[in-house]
C-alpha positions, 0 to 999 in steps of 0.5 A: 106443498110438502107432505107434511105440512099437508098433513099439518093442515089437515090436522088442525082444519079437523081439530078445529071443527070438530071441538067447535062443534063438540063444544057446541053440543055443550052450549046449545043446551046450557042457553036452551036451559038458560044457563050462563056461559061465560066463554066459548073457546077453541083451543086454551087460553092460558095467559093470553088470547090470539083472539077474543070478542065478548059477544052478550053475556059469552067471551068468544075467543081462541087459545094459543095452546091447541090441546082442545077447546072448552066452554065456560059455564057458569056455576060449574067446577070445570077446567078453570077451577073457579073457586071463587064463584063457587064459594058465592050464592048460587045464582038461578043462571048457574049450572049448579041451580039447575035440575040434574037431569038438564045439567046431565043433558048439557054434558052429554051434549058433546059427546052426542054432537061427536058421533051424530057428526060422524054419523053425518059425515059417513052418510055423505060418503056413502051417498058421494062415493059409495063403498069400493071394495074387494070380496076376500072370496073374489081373490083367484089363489089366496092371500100374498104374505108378505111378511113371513116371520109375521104371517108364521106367528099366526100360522098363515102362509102365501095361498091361503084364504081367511074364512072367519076371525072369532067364528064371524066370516070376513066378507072384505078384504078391507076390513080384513087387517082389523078383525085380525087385530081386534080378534082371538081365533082365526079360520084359515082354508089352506088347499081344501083343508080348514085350520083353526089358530088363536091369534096370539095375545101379544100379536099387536105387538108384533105388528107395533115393532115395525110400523111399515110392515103392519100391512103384511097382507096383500092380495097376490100380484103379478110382477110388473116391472116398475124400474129398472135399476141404473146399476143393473146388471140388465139394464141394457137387456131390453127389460121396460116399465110395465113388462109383465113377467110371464116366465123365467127360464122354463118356469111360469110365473104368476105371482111375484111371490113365486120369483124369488124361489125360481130365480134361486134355481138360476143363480149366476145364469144367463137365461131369458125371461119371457115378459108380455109388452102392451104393444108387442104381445110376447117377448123373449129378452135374455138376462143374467140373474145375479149370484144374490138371485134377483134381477136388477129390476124394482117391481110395480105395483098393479092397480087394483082394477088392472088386477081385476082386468087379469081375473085376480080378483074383483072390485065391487061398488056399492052405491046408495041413493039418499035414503039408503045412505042413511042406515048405511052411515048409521051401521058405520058409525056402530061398527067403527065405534064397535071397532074403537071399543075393541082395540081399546080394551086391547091397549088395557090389558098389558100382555097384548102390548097394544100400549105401546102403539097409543099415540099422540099428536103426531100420530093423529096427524099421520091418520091423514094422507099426504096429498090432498084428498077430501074423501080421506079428509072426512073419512079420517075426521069422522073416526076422530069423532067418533074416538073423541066420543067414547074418550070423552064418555069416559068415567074420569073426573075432568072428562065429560063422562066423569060429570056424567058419573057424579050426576048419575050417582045425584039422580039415583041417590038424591044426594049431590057430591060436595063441592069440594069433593068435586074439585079434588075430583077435577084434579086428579082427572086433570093429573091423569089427563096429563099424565096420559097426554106425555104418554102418548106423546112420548110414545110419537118422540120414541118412534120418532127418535128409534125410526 
């Protein structure tokens, strides 16, 4: 099965489970208050249904267009923009016949739904697979960056260490890219000395300009041969897959960072490699370094566990038991929403350039991997969720925030908005909803097209 249709599959298994649950969370409480719902709809159904079946007093159908999913209710300016019903006596059953504070709690429902499922799901991850990670502390000799020109406008170099973003250490190497990207101030340790650098305002930018390299961090690896290349010059030396390189000419070699500075020093020679061959313990095999400095041989990438098996770093796992897993789900939940907030107060400010990384569809898809993988599966859909949430809370007319907002301003002033002003309101939050949505895609086009 291609990669892509994998994703595909992924995206649309998550999108359908969570507007159905979300939607949910409207319709329990509207029939809990014995409101009337007139439909329940996964995706929309502008002109027509690929399918529909009146169940009761609610039509439950799905829409053609996957753009999200609604509920129905009746005697409420919505999406479907039913001035008709409106226009007529209001009806016990209708939503605009109920007590603002059941109508604020059927429209909280989804949003509340979204972050309670995500909360659920990192509960069972935490309690299925635990929580794997690499103490930034545990790595031998600092950080690899791999991208200098990136790490040069934050002012880190290959060696460092990352004590703190904002004043608050870092404790994971996991999370280490987010809080450089979420933060203002980074504390670096380089040979025993501790510096201080504000992270750029526009550093998202930077990373933005060439997604393939937004991870330019890494913990510093052994070169490992993982190919040697058919047209190399060495590719009758005796190199294997898997050598490790221990040596070149008469210069150890640790790291692979180190190679391309050594190998400058041997440009044009013939020399030997000193390489460690599971099986056969220390070899010397001779080779001709290019006049470009490079070998002919494509490097490896060590897992993290044999990097652990050299003393390069550590890898620790936590495990929970059921209950423990409780505030550990919870406390995820918090810091990825925490996380989300920060990164969108980032995309609003224009000078970081964070907009232009807003995407689409396609970008949501890609949030998945490209092999089958239940872990990624729900971990990826619980952080939709938890997006879902917050842009739904949101203040915009259209948006269940923006119902939130108008009924809010009802409790405190005892005065409700006009139905027209509400339908005006509906409209332009609509606009604006759409206007965001060609946006966001045309960004996914863009990246497509400049790629």
């Amino acid at each position: 099965m291609s990669p892509i249709l994998i994703k595909t599959i992924q995206f649309f298994l998550s999108l359908s489970f969570l507007i159905v649950l979300h939607e949910l969370g409207h319709f329990i409480p509207a029939k809990l208050f014995k409101t009337r719902v007139e439909k329940f709809y996964l995706f929309f159904d502008i002109k027509f249904s690929l399918f529909k079946k009146k169940i009761g007093e609610t039509v439950y159908g799905i829409g053609w267009l996957p753009l999200g999913g609604y509920v129905k209710i009746a005697g409420m300016i919505d999406e479907s923009m039913d001035t008709e019903q409106m226009a007529e006596e209001p009806k016990p059953w209708e939503f605009r016949s109920k007590p603002a504070w059941q109508r604020l709690i059927i429209m909280l429902g989804g949003v509340t739904v979204n972050f309670i499922l995500a909360v659920i799901i990192y509960i069972g991850m935490a309690y299925s697979y635990g929580d794997q990670y690499i103490p930034l502390k545990s790595l031998k000799d600092g950080l690899w960056v791999m991208e200098k020109d990136i790490g040069d406008e934050l002012g880190l170099q290959t060696g460092d260490n990352i004590v703190a973003i904002d004043g608050e250490e870092v404790v994971t190497f996991n999370s280490l890219l987010g809080e450089i990207i979420n933060g203002n101030e980074i504390t670096i340790e380089r040979e025993g000395s501790i510096i201080e650098k504000e992270i750029p305002v526009d550093f998202i930018a930077t990373l933005l300009k060439d997604e393939d390299r937004i991870r330019f961090l890494n913990p510093r690896m052994p070169f490992i041969i993982g190919e040697v290349s058919k047209e190399s010059q060495n590719k009758d030396s005796g190199l294997q897959k898997k050598d490790l390189i221990l040596a070149i000419g008469d210069q150890e070699l640790e790291y692979f960072d180190q190679a391309k500075a050594i190998l400058e020093n041997y440009k044009g020679q013939d020399i030997s490699l000193t390489v460690e061959r599971e099986g056969s313990g220390t070899l010397e095999i001779p080779v001709t370094i290019s006049d470009t400095a490079t070998i002919g041989v494509r490097p490896g990438l060590p897992t993290f566990e044999d990097m652990q098996a050299m003393g390069l770093l550590k890898l620790e796992t936590q495990t929970y038991t059921f209950m423990e897993s409780i505030p550990a789900g919870i406390d995820k939940g918090v810091t990825t929403l925490t996380s989300y907030v920060k990164q969108l107060k980032k995309i609003f400010n224009p000078e970081t350039g964070a907009y232009k990384g807003v995407g689409g569809f396609a970008a949501i898809g890609n949030m998945f991997p490209d092999t089958w993988n239940w872990a990624a599966f729900w971990s990826t859909t619980a952080l939709i969720s938890i997006i879902l949430a917050f842009m739904n809370i949101l203040p915009i007319p259209a948006l269940d925030g923006g119902h939130v907002t108008f009924l809010l301003y009802e409790m405190v002033t005892g005065r409700k908005p006009s139905d027209k002003f509400l339908e005006y309101a509906q409209m332009i939050g609509f606009f604006l909803l759409i206007a965001l949505l060609l946006f966001a895609n045309g960004n996914d086009i863009y990246k497509w097209l400049v790629k």
